[in-house]
N, CA and C atoms as a LAMMPS dump frame, in Angstrom:
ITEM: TIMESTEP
0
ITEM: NUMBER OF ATOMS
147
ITEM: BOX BOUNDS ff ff ff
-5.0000000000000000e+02 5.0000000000000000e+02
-5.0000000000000000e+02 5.0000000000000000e+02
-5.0000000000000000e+02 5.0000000000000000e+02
ITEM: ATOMS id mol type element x y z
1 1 1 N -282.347 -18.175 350.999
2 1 2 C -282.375 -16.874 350.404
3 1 3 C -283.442 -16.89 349.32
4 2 1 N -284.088 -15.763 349.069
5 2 2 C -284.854 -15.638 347.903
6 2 3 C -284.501 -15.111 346.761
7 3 1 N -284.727 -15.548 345.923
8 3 2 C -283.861 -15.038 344.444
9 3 3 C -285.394 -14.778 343.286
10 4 1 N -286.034 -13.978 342.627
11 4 2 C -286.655 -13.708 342.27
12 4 3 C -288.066 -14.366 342.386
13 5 1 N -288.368 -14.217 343.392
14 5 2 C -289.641 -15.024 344.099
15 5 3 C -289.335 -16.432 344.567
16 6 1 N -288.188 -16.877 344.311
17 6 2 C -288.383 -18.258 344.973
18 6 3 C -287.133 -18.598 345.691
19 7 1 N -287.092 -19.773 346.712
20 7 2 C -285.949 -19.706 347.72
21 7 3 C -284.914 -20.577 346.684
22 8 1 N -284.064 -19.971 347.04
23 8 2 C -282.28 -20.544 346.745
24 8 3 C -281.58 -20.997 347.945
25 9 1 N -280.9 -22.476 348.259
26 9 2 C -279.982 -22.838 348.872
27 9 3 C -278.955 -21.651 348.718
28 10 1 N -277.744 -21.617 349.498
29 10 2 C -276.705 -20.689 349.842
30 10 3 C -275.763 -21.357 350.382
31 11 1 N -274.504 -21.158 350.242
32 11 2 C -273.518 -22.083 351.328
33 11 3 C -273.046 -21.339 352.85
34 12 1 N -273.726 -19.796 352.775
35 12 2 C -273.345 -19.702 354.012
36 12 3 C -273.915 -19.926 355.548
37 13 1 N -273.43 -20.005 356.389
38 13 2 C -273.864 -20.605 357.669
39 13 3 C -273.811 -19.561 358.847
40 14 1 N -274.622 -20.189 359.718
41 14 2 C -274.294 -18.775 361.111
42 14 3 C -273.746 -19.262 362.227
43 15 1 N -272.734 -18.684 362.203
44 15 2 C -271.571 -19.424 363.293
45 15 3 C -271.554 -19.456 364.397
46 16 1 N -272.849 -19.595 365.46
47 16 2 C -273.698 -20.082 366.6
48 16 3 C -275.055 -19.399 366.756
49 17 1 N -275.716 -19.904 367.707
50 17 2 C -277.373 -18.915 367.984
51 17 3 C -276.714 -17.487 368.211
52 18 1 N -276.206 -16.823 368.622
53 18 2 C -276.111 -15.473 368.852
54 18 3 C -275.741 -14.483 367.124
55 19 1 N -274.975 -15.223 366.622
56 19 2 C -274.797 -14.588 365.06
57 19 3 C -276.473 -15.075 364.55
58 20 1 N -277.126 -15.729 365.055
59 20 2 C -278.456 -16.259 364.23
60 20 3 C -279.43 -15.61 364.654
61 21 1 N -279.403 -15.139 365.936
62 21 2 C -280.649 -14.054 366.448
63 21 3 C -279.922 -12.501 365.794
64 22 1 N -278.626 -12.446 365.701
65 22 2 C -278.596 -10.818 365.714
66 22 3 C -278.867 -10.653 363.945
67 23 1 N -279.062 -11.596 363.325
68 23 2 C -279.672 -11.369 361.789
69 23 3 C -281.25 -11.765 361.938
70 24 1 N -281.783 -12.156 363.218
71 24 2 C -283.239 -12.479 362.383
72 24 3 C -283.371 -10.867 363.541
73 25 1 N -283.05 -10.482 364.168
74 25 2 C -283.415 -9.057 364.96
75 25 3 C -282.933 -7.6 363.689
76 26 1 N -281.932 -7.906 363.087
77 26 2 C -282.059 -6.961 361.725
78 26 3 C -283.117 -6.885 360.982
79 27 1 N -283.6 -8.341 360.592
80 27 2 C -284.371 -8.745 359.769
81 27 3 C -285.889 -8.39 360.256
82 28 1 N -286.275 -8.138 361.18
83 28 2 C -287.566 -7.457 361.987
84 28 3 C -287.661 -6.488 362.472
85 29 1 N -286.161 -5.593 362.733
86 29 2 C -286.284 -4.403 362.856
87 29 3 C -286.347 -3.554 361.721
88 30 1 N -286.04 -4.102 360.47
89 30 2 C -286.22 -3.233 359.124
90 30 3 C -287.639 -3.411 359.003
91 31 1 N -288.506 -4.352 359.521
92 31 2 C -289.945 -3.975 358.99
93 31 3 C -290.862 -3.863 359.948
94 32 1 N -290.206 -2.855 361.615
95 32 2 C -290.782 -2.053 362.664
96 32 3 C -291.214 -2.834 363.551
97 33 1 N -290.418 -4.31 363.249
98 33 2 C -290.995 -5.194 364.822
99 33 3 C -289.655 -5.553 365.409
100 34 1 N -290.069 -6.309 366.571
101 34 2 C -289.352 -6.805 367.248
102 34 3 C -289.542 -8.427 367.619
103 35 1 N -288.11 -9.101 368.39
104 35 2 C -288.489 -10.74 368.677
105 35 3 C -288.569 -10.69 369.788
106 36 1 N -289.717 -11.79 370.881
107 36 2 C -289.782 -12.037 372.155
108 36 3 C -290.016 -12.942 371.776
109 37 1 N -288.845 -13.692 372.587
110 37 2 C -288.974 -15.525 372.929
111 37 3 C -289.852 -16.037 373.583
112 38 1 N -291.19 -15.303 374.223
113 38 2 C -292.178 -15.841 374.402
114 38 3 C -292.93 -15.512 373.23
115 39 1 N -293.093 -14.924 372.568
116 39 2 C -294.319 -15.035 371.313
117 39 3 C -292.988 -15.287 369.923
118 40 1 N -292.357 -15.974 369.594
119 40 2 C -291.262 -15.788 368.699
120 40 3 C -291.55 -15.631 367.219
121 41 1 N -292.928 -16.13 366.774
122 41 2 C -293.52 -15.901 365.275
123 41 3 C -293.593 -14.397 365.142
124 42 1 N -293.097 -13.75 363.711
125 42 2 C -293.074 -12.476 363.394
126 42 3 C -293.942 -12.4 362.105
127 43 1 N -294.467 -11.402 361.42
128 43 2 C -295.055 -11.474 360.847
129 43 3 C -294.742 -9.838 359.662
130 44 1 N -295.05 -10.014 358.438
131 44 2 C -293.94 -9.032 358.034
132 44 3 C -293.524 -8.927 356.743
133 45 1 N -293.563 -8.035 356.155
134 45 2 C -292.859 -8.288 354.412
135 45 3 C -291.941 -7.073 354.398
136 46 1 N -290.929 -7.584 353.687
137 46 2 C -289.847 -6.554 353.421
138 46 3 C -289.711 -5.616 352.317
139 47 1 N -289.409 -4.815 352.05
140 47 2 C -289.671 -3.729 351.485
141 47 3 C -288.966 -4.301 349.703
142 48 1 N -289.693 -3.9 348.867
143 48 2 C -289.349 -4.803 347.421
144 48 3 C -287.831 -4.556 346.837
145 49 1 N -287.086 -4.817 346.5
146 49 2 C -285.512 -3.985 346.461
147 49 3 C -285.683 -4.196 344.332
């Protein structure tokens, strides 16, 4: 996680690949892309909160 510019450990976990793709597919649809497992690098900044 990022905490004012820099990453922070967290204790929570994702409780198999399917809970782990349906947060990185949130996470790219808030900034108008999408994932294909043939090209899987995204590219992207999120909006400043």
């Amino acid at each position: 996680m990022e905490h004012e510019g820099r990453l922070a450990r967290v204790d929570g976990r994702f409780i198999d690949e399917t809970h782990l793709r349906l947060a990185i597919e949130r996470i790219v649809g808030a900034v108008g892309r999408r994932i294909d497992e043939s090209s899987p690098m995204v590219g992207g900044s999120a909006a400043p909160t």
